[in-house]
N, C-alpha and C positions, 0 to 999 in steps of 0.2 A: 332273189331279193326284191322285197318294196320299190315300185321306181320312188318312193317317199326316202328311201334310205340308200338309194344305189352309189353315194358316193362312198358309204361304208364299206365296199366291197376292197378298198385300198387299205394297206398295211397300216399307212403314216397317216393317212386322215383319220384313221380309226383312234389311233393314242394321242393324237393334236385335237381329238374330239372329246376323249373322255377327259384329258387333263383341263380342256376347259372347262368341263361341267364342275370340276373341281374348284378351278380357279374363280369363274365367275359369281358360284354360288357367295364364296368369300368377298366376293368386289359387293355383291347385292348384301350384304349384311353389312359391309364397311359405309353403306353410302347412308342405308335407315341411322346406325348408331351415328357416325357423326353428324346428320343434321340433326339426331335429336342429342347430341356431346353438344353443337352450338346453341341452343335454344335451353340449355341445362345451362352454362355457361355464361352466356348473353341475356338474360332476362327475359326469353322466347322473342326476341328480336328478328323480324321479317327481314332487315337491310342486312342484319350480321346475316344468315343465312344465304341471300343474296350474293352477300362479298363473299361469302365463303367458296360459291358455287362458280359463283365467277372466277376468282383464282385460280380453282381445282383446272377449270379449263382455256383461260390465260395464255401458259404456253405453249398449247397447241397453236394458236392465232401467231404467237411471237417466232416459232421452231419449227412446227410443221413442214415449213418448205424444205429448208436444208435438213431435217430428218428424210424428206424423201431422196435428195444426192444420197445419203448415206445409207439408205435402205438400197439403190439401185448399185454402191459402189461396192456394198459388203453383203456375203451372205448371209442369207436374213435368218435363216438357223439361230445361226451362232448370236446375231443383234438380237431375234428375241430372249435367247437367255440370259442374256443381259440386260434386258429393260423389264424383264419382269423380274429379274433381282433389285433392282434400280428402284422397283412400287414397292418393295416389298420391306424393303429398308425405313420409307418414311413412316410406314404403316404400324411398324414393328414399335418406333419411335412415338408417335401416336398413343398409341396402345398403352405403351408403360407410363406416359403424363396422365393417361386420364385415371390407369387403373390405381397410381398413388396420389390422384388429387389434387396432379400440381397444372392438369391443363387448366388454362385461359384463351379468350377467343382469340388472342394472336400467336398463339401458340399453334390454334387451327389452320390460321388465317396462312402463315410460313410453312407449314408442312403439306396441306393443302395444294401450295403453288408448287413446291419439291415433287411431291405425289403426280402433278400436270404434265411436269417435265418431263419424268418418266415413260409416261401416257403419251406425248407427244412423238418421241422415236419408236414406240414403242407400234403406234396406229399404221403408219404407212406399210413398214412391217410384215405387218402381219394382216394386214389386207389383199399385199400383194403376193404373200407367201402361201396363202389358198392356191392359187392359181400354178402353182409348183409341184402343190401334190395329185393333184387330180387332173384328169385330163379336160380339154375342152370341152367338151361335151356332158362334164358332168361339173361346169363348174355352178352355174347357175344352183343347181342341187345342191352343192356344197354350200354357198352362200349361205341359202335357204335353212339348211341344219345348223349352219352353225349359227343363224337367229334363233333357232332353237330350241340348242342348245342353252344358249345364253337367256332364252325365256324358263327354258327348266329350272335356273339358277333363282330366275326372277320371281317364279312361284315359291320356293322354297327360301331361298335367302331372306327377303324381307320379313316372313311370318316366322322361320327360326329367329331370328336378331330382334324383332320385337318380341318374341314368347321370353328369348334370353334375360331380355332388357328388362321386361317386366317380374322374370324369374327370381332375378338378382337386386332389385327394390328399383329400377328406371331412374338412378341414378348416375351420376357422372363416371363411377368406380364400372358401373354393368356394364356401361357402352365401351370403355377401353377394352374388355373380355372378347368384345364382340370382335374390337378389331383386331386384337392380337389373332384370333381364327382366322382372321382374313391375309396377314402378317403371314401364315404358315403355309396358307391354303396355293401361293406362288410356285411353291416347288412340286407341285403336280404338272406345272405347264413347263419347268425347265427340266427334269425329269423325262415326261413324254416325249420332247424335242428332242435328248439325248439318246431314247432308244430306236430314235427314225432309221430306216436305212436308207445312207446317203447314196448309193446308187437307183435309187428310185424315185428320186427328185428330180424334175426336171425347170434346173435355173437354167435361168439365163446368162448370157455372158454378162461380164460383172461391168459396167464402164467407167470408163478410166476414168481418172482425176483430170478435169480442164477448167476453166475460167466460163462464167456463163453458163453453168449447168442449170441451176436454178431459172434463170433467164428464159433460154432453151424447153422450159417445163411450162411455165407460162405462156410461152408463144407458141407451142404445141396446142395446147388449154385454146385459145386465145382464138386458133383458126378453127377450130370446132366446135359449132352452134349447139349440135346434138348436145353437148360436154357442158357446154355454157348453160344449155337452158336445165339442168339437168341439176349444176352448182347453183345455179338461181332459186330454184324450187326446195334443196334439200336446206339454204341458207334460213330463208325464212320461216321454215317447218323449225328448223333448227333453234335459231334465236328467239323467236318468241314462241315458239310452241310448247316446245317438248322441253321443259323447266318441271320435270313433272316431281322428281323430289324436293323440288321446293314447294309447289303450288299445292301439293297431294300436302305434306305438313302443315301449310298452311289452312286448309280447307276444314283436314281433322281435328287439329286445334284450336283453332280461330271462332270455325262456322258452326261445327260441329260440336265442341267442346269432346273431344277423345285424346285417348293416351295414346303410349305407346306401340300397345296392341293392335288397338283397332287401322291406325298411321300406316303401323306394316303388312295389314292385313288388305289394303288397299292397293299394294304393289302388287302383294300376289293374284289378287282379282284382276287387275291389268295384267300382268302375264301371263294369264288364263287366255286370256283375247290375241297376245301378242305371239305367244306358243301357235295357236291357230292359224294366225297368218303366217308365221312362218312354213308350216307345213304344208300350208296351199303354195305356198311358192316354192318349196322343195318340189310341187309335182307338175311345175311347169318346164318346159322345155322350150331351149333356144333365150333369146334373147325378147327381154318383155314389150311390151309396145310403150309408147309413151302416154296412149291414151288411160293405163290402167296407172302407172304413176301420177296423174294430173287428176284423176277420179280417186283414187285413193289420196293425195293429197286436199284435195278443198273436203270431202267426206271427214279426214279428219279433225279441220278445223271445225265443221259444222257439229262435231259430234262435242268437242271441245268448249263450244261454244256454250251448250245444251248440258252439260256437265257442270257448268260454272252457275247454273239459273237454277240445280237439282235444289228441292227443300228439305230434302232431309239426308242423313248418311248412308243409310240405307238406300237409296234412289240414286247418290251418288254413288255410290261400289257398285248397284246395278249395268252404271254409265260405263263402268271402267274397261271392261273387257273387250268391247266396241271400239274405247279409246283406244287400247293397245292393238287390236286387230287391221286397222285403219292405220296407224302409223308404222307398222310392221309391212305391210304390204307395201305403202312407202318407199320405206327405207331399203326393203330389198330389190324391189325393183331399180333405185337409182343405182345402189352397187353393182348389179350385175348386169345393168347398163352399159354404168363406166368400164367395169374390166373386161366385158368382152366390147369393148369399142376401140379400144388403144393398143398402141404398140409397146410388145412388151420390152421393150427397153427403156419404155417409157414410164412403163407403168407405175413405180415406186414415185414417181414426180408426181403422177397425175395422182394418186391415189392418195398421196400429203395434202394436197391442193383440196383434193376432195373432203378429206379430213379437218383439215384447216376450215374452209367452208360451213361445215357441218358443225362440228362444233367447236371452233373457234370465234363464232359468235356470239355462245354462250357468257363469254366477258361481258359483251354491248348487252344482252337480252336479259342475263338473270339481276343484273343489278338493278335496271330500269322495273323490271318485273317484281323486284322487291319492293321498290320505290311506291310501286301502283297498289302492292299490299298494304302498305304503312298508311299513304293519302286516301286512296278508295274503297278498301277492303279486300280480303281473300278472292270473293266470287269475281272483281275485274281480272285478277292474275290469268284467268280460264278464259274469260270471255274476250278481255282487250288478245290474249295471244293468238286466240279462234280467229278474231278477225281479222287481224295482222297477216296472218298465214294463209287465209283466201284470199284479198286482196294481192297480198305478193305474187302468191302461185299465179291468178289471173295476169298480172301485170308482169310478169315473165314469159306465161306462154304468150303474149302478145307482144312482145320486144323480139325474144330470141324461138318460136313456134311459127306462128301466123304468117311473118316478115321473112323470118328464111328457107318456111315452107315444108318445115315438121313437123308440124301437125296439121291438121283440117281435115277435109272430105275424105280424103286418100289415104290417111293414116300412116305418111311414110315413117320409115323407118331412121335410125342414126344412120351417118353416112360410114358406109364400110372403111374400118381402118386399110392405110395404103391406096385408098381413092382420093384424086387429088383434093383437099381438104377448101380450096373453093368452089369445087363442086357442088356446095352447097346451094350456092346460086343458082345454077339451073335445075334445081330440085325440079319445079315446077314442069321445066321442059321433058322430065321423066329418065334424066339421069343417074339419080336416086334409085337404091330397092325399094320396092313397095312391100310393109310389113303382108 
């Protein structure tokens, strides 16, 4: 087999891979129709889209944490068929308001933050439950397929859901159709999970119920720099970056003056770029360095930047695939940082935390990012995010990089889990592995 696909070669990764291709294609077609259900709704309202977006990821920021106690206390099997019954319900809900007529944007607004919650137990989950099917050594690989994967979705999803939308007159009645597919498309992933074989899994012991687990997660978090600088980076990228379903709306309609079609045809051109770098990162092995996350992070802002100044539409769907390519590289590098950096009884903490981070800033980042549409136009949403996002990233590798001596000339590496985590300190003196 491909080392591009060698995590395939497992039974349970294989059905936890297709049922997402299932599932996620549905999420990317639920996310096109309802921001253009809010913008049908709301009068193409930049702030309603904003609070929309911000809700959807809300309580992650508020739940993330104690979703991870509960990702580490239960097996995650069985939690995700329950959280993806859990998306599947609001969506269902959704679907039938819009296809009779009767949604309104606070009808989005409330199911939205239901759909979050979900999303919330749902993330730690199943971040951590990679690491169960595959062995070590192929977990990096798995990461990497499963961005994907999730980019196969992202090509196809957004251009079916706009061809739908546009099929059915891109009306309020089209975009509920769309979701209802999304509504169904769930039970491919709880389905797959039921045909795993549980002797092939390798959990962890489950930990018990105590006082200070939560606590315990963040002071875990807390003494490892590599981890901190790592949340530092993906926070920023996070919050004011990657708002791309709103900014991407924003852009087609606003700057551009396009519909539906061309709105969704934009996502797929980004997951053209994002597919790619995913698959550069399936064919890496071991654990990535940090200098190719901090290069791929400021590269994305700069390209984000340069996206928001494009003059025509055309020039910006040029920009897109770059865009996705660059934050996909990213993104997986900081995951397969964090999971093979920590212990795994940790892991379900740290991987909420991580989530939480990531995007639980999307509250603070898509509202304000609406705000900057409404006062300064579309093209700031791209530009102010761009530069928010180099700045940060700079001003993180310089607080928790420079200072504790993970990055620089030497290139080191995170400090090996199970080394004593002030160890860090004497990086310098050459305590540390050198990547």
């Amino acid at each position: 087999m491909s080392p591009t696909f060698r995590a395939l070669h497992n039974h349970n990764y294989r059905l936890y891979a297709a049922g997402g291709i299932v599932s996620n294609t549905g999420t990317w077609m639920q996310r096109v129709a309802q921001d253009w259900l809010v913008l049908q709704v709301s009068g193409h309202s930049p702030s309603a889209l904003g609070i929309t977006t911000g809700l959807q990821f809300l309580p992650i920021l508020l739940f993330s944490a104690y979703a991870g106690v509960i990702a580490d206390r239960f097996p995650k099997r069985r939690m995700l068929q329950v959280t993806q019954a859990a998306m599947a319900v609001p969506a269902f809900v959704l679907g039938l308001l819009a296809v009779t007529g009767a949604a309104q944007t606070w009808h989005v607004y409330v199911i939205a933050f239901v759909f979050g919650i979900g999303t919330a137990f749902d993330a730690p989950a199943r971040q951590s439950f990679v690491s169960e099917m595959v062995e070590p050594a192929d977990l990096t690989n798995a990461v990497g397929l499963n961005s994907a994967s999730f980019n196969v979705a992202r090509i196809f999803g957004p251009a079916v859901a706009g061809g739908l939308i546009a099929l059915f007159g891109s009306g309020v009645q089209a975009t509920g159709l769309v979701i209802l597919l999304n509504a169904v498309s769930y039970g491919a992933v709880i389905y797959a999970l039921q045909r795993m074989r549980a002797d092939q899994l390798d959990s962890p012991e489950l930990a018990r119920r105590g006082k200070g687990m939560i606590r315990d997660g963040m002071r875990y978090v807390r003494s490892r720099p590599d981890v901190m600088l790592v949340l530092a980076i993906v926070f920023f990228a996070g919050t004011f970056g990657m708002n791309f379903q709103m900014t991407s709306a924003l852009m087609a309609t606003q700057v551009y003056h396009k519909g539906a079609g061309e709105y969704g045809l934009l996502g797929t051109t980004m997951a053209v770029g994002s597919l790619a770098g995913a698959l550069l990162a399936a064919r890496r092995v071991g654990k990535p360095r940090f200098r190719l996350l901090i290069v791929a992070g400021v590269a994305f802002g700069v390209v984000e930047i340069a996206s928001g100044l494009m003059p025509s539409y055309l020039w910006f769907m040029v920009l897109t695939p770059l865009l996705g390519l660059t934050v996909l590289t990213m993104i997986t590098a900081a995951n397969a940082t964090v999971q093979l950096s920590v212990a795994p009884a940790m892991r379900g903490r740290v991987m909420a935390l991580y989530m939480m981070i990531f995007q639980g800033g999307t509250p603070l980042g898509a509202p304000i990012v609406g705000w900057v549409g409404d006062t300064f136009g579309a093209r700031w949403t791209l530009v102010g995010g761009g530069a928010i996002t180099i700045l940060g990233i700079l001003a993180a590798v310089a607080v928790f990089g420079w200072s504790r001596g993970l990055v620089g000339p030497r290139r080191l590496a995170p400090v090996p889990d199970g080394e004593d985590p002030d160890a860090a300190d004497e990086v310098v003196a050459g305590r540390a592995r050198v990547a």
